[in-house]
mmCIF file of the C-alpha atoms, coordinates in Angstrom:
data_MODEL
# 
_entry.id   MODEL 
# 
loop_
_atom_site.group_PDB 
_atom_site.id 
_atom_site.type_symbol 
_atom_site.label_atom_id 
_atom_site.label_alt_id 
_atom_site.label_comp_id 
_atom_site.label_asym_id 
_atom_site.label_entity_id 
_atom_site.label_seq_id 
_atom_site.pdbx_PDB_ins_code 
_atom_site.Cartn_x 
_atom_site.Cartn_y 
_atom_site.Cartn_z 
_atom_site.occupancy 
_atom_site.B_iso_or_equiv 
_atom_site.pdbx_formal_charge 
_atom_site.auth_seq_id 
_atom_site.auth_comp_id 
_atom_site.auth_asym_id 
_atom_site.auth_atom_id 
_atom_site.pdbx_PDB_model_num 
ATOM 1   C CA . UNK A 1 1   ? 101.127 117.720 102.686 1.00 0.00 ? 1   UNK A CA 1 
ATOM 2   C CA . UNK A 1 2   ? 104.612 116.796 104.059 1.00 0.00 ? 2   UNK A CA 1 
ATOM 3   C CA . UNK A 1 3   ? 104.065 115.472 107.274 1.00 0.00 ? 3   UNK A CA 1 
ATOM 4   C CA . UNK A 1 4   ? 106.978 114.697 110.325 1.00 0.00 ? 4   UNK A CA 1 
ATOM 5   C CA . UNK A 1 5   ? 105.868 113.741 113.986 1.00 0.00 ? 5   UNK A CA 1 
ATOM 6   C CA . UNK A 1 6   ? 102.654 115.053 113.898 1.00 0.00 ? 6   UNK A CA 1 
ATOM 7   C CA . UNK A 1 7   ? 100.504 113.022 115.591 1.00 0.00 ? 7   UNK A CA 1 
ATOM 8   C CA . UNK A 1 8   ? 98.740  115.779 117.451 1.00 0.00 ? 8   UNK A CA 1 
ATOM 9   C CA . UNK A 1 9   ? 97.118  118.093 114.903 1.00 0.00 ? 9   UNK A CA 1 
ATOM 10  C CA . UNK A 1 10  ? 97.454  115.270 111.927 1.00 0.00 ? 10  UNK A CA 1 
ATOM 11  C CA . UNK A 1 11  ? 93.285  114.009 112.159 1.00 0.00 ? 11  UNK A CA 1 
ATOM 12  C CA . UNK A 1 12  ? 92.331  117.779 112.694 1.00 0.00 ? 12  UNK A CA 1 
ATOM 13  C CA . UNK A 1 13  ? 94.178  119.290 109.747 1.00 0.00 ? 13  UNK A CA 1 
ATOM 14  C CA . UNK A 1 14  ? 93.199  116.464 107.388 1.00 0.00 ? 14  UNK A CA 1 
ATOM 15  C CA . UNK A 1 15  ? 89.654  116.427 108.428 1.00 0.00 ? 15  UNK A CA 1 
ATOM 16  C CA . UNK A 1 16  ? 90.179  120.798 107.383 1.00 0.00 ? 16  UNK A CA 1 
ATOM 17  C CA . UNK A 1 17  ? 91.506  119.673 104.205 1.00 0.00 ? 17  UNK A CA 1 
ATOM 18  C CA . UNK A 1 18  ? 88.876  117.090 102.840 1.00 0.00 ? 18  UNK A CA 1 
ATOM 19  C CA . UNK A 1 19  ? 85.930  119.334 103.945 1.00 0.00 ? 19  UNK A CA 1 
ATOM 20  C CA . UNK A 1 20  ? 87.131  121.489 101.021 1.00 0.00 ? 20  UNK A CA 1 
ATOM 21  C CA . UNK A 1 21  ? 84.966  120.185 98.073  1.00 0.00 ? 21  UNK A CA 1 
ATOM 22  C CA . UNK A 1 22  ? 87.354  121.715 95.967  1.00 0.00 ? 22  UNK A CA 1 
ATOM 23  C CA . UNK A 1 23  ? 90.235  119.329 97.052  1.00 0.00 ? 23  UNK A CA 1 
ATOM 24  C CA . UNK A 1 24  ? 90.873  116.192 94.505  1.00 0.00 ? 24  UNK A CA 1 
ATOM 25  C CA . UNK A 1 25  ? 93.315  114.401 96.315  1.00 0.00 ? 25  UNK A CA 1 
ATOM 26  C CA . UNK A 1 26  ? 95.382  114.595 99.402  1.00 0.00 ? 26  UNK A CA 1 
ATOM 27  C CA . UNK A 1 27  ? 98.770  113.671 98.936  1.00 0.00 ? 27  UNK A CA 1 
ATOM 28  C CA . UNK A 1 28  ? 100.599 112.991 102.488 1.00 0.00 ? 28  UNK A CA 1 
ATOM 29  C CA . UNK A 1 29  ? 104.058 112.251 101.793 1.00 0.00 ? 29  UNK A CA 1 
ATOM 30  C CA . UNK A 1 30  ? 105.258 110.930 105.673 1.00 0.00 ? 30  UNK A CA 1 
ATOM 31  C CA . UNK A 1 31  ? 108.902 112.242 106.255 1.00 0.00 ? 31  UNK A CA 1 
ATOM 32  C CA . UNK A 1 32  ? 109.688 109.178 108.237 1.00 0.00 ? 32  UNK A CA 1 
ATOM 33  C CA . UNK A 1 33  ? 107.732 110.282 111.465 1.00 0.00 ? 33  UNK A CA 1 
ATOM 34  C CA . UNK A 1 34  ? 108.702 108.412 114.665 1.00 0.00 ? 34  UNK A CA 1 
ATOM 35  C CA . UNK A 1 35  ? 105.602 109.333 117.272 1.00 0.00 ? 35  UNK A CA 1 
ATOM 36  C CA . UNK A 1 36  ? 103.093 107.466 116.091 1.00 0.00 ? 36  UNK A CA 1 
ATOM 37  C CA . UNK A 1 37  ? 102.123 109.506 113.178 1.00 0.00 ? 37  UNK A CA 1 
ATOM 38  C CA . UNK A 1 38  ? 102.593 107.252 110.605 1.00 0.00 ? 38  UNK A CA 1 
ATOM 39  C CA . UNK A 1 39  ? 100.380 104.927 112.816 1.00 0.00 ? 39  UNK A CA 1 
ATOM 40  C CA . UNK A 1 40  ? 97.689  107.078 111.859 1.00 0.00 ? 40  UNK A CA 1 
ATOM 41  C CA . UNK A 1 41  ? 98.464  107.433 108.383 1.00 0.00 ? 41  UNK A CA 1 
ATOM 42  C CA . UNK A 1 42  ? 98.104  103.631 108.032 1.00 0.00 ? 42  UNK A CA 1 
ATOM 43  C CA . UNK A 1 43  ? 94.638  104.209 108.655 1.00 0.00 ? 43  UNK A CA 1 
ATOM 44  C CA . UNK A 1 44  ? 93.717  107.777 107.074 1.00 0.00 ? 44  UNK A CA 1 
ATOM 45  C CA . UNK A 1 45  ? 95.485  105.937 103.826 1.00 0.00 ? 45  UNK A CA 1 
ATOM 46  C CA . UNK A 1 46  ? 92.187  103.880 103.419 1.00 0.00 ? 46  UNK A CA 1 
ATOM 47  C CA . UNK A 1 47  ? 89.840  107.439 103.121 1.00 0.00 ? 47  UNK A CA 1 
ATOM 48  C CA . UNK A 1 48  ? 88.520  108.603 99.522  1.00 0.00 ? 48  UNK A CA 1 
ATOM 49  C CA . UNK A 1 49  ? 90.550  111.210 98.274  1.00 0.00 ? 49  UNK A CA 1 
ATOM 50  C CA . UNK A 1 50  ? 93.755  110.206 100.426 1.00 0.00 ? 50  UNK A CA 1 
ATOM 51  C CA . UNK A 1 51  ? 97.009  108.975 99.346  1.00 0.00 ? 51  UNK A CA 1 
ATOM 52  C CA . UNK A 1 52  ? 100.010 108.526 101.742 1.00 0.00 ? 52  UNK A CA 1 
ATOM 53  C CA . UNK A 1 53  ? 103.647 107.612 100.401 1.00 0.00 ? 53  UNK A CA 1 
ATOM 54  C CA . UNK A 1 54  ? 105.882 106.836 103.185 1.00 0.00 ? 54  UNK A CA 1 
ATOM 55  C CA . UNK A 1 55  ? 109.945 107.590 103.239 1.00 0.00 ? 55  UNK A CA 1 
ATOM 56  C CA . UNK A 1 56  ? 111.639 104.980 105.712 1.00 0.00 ? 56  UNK A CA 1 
ATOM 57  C CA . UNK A 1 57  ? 114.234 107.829 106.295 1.00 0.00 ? 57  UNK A CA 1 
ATOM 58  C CA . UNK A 1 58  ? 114.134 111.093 107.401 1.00 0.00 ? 58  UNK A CA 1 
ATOM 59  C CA . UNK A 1 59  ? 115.378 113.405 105.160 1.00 0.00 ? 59  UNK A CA 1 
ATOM 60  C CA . UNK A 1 60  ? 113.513 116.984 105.650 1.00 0.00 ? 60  UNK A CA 1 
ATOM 61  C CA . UNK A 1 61  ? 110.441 119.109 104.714 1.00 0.00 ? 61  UNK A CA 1 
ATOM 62  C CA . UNK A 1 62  ? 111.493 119.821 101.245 1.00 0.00 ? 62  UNK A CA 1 
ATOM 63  C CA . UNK A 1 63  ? 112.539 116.452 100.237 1.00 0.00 ? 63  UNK A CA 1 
ATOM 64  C CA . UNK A 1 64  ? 108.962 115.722 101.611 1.00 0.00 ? 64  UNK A CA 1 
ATOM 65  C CA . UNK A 1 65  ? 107.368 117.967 99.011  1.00 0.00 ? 65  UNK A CA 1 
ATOM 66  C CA . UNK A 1 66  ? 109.386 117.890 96.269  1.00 0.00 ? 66  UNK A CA 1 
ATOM 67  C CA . UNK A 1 67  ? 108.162 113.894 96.439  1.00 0.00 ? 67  UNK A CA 1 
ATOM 68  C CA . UNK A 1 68  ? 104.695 115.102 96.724  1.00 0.00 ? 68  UNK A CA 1 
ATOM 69  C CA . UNK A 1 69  ? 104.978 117.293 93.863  1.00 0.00 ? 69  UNK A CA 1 
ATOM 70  C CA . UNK A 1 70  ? 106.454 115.124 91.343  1.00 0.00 ? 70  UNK A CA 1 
ATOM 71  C CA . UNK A 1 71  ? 103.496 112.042 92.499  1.00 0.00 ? 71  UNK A CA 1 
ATOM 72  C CA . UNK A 1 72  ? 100.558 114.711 92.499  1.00 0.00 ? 72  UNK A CA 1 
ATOM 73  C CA . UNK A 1 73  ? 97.741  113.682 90.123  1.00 0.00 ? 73  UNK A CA 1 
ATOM 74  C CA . UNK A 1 74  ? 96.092  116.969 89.940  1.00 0.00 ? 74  UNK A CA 1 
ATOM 75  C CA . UNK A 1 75  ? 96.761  120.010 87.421  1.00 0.00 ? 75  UNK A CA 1 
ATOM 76  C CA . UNK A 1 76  ? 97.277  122.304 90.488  1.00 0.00 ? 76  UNK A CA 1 
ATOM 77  C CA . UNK A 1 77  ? 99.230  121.696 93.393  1.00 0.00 ? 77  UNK A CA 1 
ATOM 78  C CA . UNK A 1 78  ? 98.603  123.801 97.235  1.00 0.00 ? 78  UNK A CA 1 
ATOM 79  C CA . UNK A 1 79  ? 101.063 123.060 99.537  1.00 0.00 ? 79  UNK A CA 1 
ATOM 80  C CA . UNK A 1 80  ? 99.195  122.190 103.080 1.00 0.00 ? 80  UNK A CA 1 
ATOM 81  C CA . UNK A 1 81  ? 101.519 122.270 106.214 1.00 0.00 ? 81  UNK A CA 1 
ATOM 82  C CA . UNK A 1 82  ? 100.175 119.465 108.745 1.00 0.00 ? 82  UNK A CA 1 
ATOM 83  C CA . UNK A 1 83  ? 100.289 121.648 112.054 1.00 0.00 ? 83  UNK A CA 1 
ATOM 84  C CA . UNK A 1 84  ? 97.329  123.934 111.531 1.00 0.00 ? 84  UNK A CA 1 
ATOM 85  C CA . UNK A 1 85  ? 99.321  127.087 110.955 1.00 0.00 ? 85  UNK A CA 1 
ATOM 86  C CA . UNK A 1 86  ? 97.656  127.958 107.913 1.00 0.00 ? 86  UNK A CA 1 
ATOM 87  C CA . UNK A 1 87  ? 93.443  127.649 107.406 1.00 0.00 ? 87  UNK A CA 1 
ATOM 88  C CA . UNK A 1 88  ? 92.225  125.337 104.296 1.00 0.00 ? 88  UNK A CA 1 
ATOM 89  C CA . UNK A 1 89  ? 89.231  127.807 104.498 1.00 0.00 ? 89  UNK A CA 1 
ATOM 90  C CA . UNK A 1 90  ? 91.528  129.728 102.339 1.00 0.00 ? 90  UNK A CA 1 
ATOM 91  C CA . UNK A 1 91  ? 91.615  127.295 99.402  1.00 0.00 ? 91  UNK A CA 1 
ATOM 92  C CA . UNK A 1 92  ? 88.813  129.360 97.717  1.00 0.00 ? 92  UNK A CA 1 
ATOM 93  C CA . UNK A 1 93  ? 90.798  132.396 97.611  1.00 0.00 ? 93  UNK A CA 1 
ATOM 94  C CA . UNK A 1 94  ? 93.894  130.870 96.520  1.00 0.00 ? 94  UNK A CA 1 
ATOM 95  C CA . UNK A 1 95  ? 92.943  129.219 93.632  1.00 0.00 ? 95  UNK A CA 1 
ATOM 96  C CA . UNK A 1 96  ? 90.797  131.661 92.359  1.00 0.00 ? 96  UNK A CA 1 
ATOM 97  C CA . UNK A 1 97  ? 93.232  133.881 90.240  1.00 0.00 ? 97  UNK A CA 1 
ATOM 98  C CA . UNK A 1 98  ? 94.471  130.236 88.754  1.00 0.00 ? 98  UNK A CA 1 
ATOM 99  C CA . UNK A 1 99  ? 91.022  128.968 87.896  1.00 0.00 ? 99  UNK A CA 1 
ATOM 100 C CA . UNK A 1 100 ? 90.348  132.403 86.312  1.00 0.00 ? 100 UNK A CA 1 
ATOM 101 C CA . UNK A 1 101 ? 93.033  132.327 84.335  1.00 0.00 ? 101 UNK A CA 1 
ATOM 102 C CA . UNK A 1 102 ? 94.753  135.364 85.598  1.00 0.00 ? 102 UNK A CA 1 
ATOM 103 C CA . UNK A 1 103 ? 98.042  133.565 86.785  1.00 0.00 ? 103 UNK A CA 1 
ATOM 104 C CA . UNK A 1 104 ? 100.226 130.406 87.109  1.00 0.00 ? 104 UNK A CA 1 
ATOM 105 C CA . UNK A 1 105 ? 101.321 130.911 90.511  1.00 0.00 ? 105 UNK A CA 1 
ATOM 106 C CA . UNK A 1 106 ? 99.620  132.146 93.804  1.00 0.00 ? 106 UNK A CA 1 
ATOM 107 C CA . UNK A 1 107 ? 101.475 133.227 97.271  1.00 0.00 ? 107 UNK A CA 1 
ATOM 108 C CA . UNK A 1 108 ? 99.311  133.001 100.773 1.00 0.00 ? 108 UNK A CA 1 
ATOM 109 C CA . UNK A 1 109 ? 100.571 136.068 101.994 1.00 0.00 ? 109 UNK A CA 1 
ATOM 110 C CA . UNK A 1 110 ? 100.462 136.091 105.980 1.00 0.00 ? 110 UNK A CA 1 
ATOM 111 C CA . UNK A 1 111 ? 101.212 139.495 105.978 1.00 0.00 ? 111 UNK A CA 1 
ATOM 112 C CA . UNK A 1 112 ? 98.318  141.155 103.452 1.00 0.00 ? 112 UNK A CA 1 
ATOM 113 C CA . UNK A 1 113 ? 96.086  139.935 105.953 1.00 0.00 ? 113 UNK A CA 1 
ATOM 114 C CA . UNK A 1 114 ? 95.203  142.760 108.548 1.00 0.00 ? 114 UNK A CA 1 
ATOM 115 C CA . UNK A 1 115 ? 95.630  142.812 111.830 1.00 0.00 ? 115 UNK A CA 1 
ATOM 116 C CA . UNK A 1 116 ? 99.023  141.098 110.688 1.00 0.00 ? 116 UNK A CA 1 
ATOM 117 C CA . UNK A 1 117 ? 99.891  137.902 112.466 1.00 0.00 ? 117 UNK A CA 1 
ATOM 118 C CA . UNK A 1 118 ? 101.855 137.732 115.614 1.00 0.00 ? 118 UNK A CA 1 
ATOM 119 C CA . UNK A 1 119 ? 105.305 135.858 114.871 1.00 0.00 ? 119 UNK A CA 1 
ATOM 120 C CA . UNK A 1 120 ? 108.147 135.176 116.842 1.00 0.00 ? 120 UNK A CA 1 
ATOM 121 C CA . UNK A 1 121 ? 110.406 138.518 116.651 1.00 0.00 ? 121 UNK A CA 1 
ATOM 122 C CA . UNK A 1 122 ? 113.291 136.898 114.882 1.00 0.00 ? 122 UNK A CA 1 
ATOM 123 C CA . UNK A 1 123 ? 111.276 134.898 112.512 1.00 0.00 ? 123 UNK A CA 1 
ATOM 124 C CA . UNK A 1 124 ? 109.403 138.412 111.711 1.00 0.00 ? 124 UNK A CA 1 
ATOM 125 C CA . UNK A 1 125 ? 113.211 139.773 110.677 1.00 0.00 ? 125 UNK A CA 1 
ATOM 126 C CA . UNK A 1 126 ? 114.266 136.918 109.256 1.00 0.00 ? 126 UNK A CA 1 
ATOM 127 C CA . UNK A 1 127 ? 111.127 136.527 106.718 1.00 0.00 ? 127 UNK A CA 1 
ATOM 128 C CA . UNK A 1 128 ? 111.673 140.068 105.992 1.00 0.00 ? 128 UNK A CA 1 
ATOM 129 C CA . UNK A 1 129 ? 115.012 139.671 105.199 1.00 0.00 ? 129 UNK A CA 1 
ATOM 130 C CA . UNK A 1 130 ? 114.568 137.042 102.888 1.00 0.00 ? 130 UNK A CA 1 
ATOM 131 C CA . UNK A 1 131 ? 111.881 138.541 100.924 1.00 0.00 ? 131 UNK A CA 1 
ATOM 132 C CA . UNK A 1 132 ? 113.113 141.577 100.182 1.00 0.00 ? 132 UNK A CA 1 
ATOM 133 C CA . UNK A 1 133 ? 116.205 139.726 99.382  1.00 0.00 ? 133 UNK A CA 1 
ATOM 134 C CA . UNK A 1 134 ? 113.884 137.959 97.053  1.00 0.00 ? 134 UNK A CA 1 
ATOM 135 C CA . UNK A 1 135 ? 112.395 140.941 95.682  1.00 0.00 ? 135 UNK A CA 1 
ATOM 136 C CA . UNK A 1 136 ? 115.461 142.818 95.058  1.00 0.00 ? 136 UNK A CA 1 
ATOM 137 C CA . UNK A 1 137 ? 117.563 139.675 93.200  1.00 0.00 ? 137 UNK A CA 1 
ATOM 138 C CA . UNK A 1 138 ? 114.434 138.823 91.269  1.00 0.00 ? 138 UNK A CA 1 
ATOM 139 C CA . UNK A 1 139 ? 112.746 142.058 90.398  1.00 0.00 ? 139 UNK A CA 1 
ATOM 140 C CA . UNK A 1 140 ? 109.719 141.200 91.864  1.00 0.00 ? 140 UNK A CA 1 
ATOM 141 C CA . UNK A 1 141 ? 107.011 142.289 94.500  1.00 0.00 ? 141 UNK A CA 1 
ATOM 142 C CA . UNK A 1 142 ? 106.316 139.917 97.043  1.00 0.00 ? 142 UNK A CA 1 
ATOM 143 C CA . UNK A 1 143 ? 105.177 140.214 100.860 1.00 0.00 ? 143 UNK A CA 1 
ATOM 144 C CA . UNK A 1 144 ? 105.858 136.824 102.309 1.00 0.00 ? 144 UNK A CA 1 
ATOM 145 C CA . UNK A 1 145 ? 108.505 134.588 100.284 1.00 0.00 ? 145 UNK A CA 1 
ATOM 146 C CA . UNK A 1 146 ? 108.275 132.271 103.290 1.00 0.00 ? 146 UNK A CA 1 
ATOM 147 C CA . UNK A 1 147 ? 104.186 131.335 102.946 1.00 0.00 ? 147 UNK A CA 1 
ATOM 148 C CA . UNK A 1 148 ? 103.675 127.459 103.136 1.00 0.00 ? 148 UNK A CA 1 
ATOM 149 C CA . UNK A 1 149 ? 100.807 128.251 100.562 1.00 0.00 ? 149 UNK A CA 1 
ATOM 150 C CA . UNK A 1 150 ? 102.220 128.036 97.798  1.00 0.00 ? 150 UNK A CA 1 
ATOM 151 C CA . UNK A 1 151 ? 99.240  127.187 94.853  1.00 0.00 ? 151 UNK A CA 1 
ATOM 152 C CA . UNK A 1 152 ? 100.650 126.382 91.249  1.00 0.00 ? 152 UNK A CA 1 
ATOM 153 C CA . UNK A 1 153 ? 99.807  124.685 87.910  1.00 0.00 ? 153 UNK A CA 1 
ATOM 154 C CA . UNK A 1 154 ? 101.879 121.554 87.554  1.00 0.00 ? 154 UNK A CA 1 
ATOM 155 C CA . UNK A 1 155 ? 102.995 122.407 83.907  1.00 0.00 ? 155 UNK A CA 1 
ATOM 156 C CA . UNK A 1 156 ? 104.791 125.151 85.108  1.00 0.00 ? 156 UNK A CA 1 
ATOM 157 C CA . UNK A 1 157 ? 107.331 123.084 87.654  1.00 0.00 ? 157 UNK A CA 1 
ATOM 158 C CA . UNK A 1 158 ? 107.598 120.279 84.689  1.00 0.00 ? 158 UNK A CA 1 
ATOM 159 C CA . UNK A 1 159 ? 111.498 120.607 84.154  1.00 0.00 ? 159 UNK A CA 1 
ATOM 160 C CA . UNK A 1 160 ? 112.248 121.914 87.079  1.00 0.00 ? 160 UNK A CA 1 
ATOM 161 C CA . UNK A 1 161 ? 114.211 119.936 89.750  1.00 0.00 ? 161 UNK A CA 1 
ATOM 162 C CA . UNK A 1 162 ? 113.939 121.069 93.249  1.00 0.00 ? 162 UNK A CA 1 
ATOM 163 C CA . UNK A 1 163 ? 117.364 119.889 94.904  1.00 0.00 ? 163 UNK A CA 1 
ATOM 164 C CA . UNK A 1 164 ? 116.635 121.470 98.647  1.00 0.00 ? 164 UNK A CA 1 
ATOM 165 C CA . UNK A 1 165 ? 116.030 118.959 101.662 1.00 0.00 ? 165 UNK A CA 1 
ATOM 166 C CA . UNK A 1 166 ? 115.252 121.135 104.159 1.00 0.00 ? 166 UNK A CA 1 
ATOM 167 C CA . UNK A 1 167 ? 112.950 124.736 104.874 1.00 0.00 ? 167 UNK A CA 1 
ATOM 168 C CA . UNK A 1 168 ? 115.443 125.483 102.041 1.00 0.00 ? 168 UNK A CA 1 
ATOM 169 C CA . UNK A 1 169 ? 113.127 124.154 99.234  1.00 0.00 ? 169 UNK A CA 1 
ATOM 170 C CA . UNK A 1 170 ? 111.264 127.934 100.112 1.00 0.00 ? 170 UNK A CA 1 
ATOM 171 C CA . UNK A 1 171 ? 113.650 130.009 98.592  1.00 0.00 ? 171 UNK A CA 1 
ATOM 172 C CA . UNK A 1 172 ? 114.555 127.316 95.930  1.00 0.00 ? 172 UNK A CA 1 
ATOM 173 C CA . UNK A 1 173 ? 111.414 126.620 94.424  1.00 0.00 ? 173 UNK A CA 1 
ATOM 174 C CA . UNK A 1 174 ? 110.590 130.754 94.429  1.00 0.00 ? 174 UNK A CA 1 
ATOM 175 C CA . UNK A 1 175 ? 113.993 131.290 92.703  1.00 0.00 ? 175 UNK A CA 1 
ATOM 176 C CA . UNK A 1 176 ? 113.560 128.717 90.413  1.00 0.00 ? 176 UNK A CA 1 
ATOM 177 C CA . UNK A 1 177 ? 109.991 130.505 89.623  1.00 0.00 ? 177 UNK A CA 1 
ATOM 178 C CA . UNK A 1 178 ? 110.857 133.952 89.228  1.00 0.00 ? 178 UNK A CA 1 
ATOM 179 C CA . UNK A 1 179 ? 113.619 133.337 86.853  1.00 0.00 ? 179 UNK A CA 1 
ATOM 180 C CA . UNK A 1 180 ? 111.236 131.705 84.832  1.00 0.00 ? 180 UNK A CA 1 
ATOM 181 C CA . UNK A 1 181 ? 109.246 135.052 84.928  1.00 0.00 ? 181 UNK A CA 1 
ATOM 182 C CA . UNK A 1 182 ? 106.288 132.618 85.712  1.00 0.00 ? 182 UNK A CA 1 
ATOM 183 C CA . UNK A 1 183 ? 102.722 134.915 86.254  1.00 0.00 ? 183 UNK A CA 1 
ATOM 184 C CA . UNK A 1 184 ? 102.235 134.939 90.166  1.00 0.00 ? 184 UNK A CA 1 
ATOM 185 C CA . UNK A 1 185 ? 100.538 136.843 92.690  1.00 0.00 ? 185 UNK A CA 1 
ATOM 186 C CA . UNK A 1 186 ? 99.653  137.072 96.350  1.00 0.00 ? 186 UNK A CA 1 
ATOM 187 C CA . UNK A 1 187 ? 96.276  136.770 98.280  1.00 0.00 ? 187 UNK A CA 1 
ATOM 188 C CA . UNK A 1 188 ? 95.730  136.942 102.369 1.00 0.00 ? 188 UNK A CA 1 
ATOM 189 C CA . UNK A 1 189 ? 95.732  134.269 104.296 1.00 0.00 ? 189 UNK A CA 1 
ATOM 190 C CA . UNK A 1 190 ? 95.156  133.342 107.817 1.00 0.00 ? 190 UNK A CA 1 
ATOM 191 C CA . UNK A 1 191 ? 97.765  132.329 109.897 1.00 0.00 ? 191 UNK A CA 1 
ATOM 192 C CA . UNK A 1 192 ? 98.003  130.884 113.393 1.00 0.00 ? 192 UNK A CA 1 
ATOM 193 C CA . UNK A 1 193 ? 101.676 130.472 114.866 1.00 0.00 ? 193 UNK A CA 1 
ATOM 194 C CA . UNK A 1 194 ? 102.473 127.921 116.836 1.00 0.00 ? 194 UNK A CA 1 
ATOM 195 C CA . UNK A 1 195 ? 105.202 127.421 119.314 1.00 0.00 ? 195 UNK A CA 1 
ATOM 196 C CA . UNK A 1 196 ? 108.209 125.505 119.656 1.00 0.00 ? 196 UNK A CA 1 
ATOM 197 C CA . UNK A 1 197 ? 107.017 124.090 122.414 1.00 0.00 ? 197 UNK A CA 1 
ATOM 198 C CA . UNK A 1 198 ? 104.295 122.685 120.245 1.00 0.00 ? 198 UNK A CA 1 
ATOM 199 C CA . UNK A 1 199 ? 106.760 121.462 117.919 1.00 0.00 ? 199 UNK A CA 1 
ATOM 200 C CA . UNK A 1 200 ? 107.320 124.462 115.291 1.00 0.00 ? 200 UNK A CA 1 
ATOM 201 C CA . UNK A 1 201 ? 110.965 123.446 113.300 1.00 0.00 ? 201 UNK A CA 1 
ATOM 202 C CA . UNK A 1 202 ? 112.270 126.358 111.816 1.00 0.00 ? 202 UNK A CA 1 
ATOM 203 C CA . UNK A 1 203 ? 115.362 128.020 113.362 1.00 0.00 ? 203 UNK A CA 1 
ATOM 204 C CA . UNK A 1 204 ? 117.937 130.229 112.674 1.00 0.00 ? 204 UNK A CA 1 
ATOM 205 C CA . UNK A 1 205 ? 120.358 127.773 110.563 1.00 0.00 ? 205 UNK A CA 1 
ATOM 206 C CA . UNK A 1 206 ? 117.681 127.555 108.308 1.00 0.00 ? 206 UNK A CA 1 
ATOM 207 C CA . UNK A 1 207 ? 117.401 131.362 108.350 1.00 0.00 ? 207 UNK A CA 1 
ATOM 208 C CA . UNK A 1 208 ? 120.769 131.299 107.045 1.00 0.00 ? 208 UNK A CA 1 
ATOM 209 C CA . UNK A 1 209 ? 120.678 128.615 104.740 1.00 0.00 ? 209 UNK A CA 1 
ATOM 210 C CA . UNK A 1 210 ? 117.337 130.525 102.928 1.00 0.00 ? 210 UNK A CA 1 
ATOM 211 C CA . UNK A 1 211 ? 119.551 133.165 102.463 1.00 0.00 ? 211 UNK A CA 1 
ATOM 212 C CA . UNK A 1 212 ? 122.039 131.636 100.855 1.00 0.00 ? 212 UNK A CA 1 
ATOM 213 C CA . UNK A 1 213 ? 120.183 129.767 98.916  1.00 0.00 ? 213 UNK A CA 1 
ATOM 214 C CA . UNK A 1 214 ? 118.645 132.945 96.980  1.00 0.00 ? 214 UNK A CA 1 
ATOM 215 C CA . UNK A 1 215 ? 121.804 134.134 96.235  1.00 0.00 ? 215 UNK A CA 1 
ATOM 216 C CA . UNK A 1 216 ? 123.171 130.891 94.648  1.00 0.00 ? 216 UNK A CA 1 
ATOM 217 C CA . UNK A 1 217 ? 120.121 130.243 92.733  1.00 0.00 ? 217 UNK A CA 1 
ATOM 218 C CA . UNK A 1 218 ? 120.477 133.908 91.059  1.00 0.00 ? 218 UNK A CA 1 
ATOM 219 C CA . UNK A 1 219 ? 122.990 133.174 89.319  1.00 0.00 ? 219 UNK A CA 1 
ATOM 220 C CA . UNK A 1 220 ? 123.377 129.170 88.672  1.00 0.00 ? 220 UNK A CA 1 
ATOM 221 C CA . UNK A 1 221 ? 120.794 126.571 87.161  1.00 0.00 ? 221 UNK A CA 1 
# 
């Protein structure tokens, strides 16, 4: 769980998380919050089955995870957004085509799930854009590129290092997947938008930069 300034929907979404007998481990990897979140951390550090690393600097959401990745105990790995956007509830459904052996890889899809999800109009285009970008550099078949839920065996990111900082470790980490031709697939998921008044990030730079960042990982290492 990457985690920057936070404070307000940090004890909530944890609490979401560890209800989940499934989970292991929760691995909060603190992006060097500044409102009192890592206050909090200090003392959700001390819980069974939590584990906070701290950056002193600021460096962005992928940076955040790609930390979290490479410390993660477990065999599989979910990727858990801190601002109650997405519903652990959904952990069951996730993992399921992993545990059964089906695939490596497993996509929340926001956009499988009917009635679909109200978004923002331009981040609606925008995550279009991007996955069929996706789809049509990578031959394959996804609905939602842009899901935080992202569920995958460890093994199959051994090797691979994730160089984006930003909301650009997205498009990175799905390039660097497909052109592995690593087994995925996509399940449903719940999804609750927040605003930017309640402190969503995303904007259109990092629109931009997503796109860009498919293209260059088609065809360089």
């Amino acid at each position: 769980m990457p985690v920057f300034n936070e404070k307000e929907t940090l004890i909530e979404i944890v609490e979401k998380v560890l209800a989940m007998p499934m989970v292991f481990e929760l691995l909060i990897v603190d992006d060097g919050s500044t409102d009192g979140t890592r206050e909090i951390l200090q003392e959700l550090n001390s819980q069974e089955r939590v584990r906070v690393i701290f950056k002193e600097v600021n460096q962005g959401k992928g940076s955040a995870v790609s930390m979290g990745i490479r410390s993660a105990k477990g065999d599989v790995i979910l990727i858990q957004d801190a601002d109650l956007e997405y519903d652990p509830n959904d952990y069951p459904a996730l993992l399921k085509p992993i545990e059964e052996g089906l695939v490596d890889v497993v996509y929340g899809s926001r956009f499988l799930r009917k009635p679909e999800p109200k978004l923002y109009f331009f981040s609606r285009i925008a995550n279009r854009i991007l996955t069929f970008t996706t789809n049509l550099l990578f031959g394959c078949k996804l609905t939602d590129m842009e899901t935080c839920y992202k569920v995958f065996r460890k093994e199959v990111v051994e090797g691979i290092e994730i160089k984006a900082k930003r909301f650009d470790f997205e498009p990175e980490f799905t390039a660097r997947i497909m052109k592995k031709k690593v087994s995925h697939t996509e399940v449903p998921v719940s999804f609750f938008p927040r605003s930017y008044e309640a402190g969503k990030k995303i904007g259109i730079k990092d629109g931009l930069e997503a796109l860009w960042t498919l293209i260059k990982y088609r065809f360089i290492d």
